[in-house]
N, C-alpha and C positions, 0 to 999 in steps of 0.2 A: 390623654391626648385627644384632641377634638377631632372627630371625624366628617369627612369632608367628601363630597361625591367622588371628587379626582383619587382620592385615597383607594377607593373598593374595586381597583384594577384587578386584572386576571393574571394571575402568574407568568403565563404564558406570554403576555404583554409586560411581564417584567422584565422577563429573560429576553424578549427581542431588543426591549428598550439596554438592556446591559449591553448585548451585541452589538446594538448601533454605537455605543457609545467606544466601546473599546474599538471598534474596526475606525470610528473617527482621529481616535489619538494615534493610531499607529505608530510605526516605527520612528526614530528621529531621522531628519535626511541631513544628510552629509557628515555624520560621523560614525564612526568606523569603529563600533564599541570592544568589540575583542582584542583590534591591535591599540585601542586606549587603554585598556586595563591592562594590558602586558608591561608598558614599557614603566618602572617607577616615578615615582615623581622626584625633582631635581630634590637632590640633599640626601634620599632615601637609603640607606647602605644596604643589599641586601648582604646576609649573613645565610654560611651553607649550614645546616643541621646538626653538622658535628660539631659546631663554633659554638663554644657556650658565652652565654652573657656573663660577665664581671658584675658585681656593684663597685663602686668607689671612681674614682677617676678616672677615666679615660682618656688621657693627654699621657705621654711619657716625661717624666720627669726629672731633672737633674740628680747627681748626688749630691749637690749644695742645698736644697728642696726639700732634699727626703732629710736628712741631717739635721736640717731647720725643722720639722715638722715633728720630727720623733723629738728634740729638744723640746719642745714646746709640751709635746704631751706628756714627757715628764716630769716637767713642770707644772703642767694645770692639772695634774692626777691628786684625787681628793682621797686619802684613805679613810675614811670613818675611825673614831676614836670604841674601842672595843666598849661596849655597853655593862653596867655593873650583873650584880648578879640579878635573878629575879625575885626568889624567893628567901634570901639570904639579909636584904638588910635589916626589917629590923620584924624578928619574928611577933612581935605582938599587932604588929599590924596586921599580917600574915594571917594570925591566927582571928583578929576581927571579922579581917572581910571574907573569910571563908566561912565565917559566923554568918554577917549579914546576909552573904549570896545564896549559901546553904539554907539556913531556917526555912525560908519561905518556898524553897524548891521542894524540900524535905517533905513539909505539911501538904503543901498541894498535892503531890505525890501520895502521901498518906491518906489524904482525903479521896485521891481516888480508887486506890487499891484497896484501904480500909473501908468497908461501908458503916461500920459502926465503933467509929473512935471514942476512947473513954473522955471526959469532958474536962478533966485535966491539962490534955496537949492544947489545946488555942493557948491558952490564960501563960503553958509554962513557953508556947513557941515566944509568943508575944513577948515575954517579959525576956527572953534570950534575946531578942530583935532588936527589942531596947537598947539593953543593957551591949551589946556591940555596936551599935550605932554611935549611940553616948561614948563608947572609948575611942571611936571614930574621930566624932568633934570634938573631942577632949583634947585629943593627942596632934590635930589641926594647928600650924602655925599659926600666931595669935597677930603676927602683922607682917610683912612686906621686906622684905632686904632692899634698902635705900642703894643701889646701884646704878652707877652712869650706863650700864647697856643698854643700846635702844630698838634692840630683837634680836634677828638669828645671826647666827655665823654662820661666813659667807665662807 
């Protein structure tokens, strides 16, 4: 910040300068700030402390309304179709990718708990790595079901 003679004022000349300034803005005249904050503003409902707030509508409503409303929601109620199994369909897959995902947790793992691994493990992780990966893309559909769907179900 560039300093400037008017800047190296005396504190004491600040605080009078604050005083003058706040005794200039005083009070507002002619309004009556307590009995303005009392009365609400038009619209405002005040509610007493035991009234608890709702969510949902606040209108009361017919029984033709509610009737109409609950039809509807039985209506657009979406139940999900129950999901197959997980680990159940087709056990050689199963047993791949907990090859692939395994090996390389395994060895890492090995490598830092073991400080002196025989030199055997890389060459046999490695070739276990492979060798599930390759049944991976092996067992990969080889093209596309020519289907008219054009995405999700709605």
């Amino acid at each position: 910040m560039v300093q400037r003679p008017d800047d190296e004022a005396d504190p004491r000349d600040f605080d009078a300068r604050w005083a003058e300034i706040v005794a200039d803005l005083g009070e507002p005249e002619g309004v009556d700030l307590p009995a303005a904050q009392a009365t609400p503003p038009a619209g405002h409902v005040v509610r007493g402390a035991d009234e608890r707030v709702l969510s949902g509508r606040d209108w009361a409503g017919t029984d033709q309304i509610d009737a109409a409303e609950e039809a509807v929601d039985e209506q657009e109620h979406f139940v999900p179709p129950d999901p197959g199994p997980v680990l159940g369909s087709d056990p050689l897959r199963v047993l791949t990718w907990a090859v692939a995902i395994g090996v390389p947790v395994l060895y890492v793992v090995l490598l830092v708990a073991w400080h002196d691994p025989p030199g055997w493990l890389a060459p046999v992780a490695g070739v276990v790595l492979l060798a599930a990966v390759a049944v991976l893309v092996w067992r990969m559909p080889h093209r596309r079901d020519q289907d008219s769907d054009s995405g999700a179900v709605v």
